[in-house]
BAFILO-852452 format. One record per residue (C-alpha): residue number from 1; x, y, z; residue in three letters. Coordinates in steps of 0.5 Angstrom, whole numbers, always signed. Layout:
<nodes>
(NUM (X Y Z) ALA)
...
</nodes>
This chain:
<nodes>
(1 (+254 +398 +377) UNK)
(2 (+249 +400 +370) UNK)
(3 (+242 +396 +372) UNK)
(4 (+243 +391 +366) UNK)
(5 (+250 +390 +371) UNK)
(6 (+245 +388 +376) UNK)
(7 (+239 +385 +374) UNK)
(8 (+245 +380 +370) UNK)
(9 (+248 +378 +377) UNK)
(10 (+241 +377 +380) UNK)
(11 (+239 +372 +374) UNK)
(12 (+247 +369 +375) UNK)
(13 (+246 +368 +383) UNK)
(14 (+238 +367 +382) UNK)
(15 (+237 +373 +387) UNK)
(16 (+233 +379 +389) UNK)
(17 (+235 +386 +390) UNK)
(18 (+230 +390 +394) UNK)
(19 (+234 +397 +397) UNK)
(20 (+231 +403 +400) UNK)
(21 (+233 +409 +403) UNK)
(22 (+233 +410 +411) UNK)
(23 (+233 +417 +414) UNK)
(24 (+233 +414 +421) UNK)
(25 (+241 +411 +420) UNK)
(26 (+242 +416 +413) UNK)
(27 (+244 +410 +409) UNK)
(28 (+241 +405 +404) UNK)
(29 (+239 +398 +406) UNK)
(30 (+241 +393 +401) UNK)
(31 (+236 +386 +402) UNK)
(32 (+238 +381 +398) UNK)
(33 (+233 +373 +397) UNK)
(34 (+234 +367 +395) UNK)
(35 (+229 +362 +396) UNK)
(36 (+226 +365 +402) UNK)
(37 (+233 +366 +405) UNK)
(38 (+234 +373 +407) UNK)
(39 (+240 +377 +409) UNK)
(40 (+241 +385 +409) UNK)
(41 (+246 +391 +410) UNK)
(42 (+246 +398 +410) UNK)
(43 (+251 +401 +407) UNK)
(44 (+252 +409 +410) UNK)
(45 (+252 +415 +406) UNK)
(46 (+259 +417 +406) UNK)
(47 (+261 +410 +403) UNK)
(48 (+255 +411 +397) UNK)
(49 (+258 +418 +395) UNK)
(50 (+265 +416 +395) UNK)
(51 (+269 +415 +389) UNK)
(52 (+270 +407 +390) UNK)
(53 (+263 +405 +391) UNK)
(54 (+262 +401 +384) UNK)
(55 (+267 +396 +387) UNK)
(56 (+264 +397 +393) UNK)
(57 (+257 +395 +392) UNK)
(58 (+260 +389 +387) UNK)
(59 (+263 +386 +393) UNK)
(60 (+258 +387 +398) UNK)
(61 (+253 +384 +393) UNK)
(62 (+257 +377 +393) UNK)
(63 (+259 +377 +399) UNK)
(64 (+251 +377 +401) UNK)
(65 (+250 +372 +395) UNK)
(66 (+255 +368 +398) UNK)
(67 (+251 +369 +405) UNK)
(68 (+246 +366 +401) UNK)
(69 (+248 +361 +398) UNK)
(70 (+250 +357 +404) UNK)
(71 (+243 +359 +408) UNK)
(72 (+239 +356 +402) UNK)
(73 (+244 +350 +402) UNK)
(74 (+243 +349 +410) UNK)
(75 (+236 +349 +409) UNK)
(76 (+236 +344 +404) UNK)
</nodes>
């Protein structure tokens, strides 16, 4: 995914994105927010360097929106 890519789908789902390395697990966490509703994952390394991670991360990120959406539905 390009970055315009993914600040769309942020403003699409209305959500945020944080990620960031962890040396410890060597993958990458991925948060995701929505409303003060989080989720997280951890994608490993060998899944990041393989040559089918665009599609990939497209559905991990719409699964963990959809996770959202229905814990910001629940709440309300």
């Amino acid at each position: 995914m390009t970055v315009k890519e993914v600040l769309d789908f942020c403003a699409e789902r209305e959500v945020e994105i944080y990620t960031r390395y962890d040396f410890i697990c060597a993958g990458l966490i991925v948060k995701m927010r929505k409303k003060n509703v989080e989720t997280d994952t951890v994608i490993s390394r060998e899944e990041a360097t393989s040559a089918g991670f665009g599609l990939t991360i497209r559905f991990i990120l719409r699964q963990m929106a959809a996770e959202l959406d229905k814990g910001v539905t629940h709440d309300n």
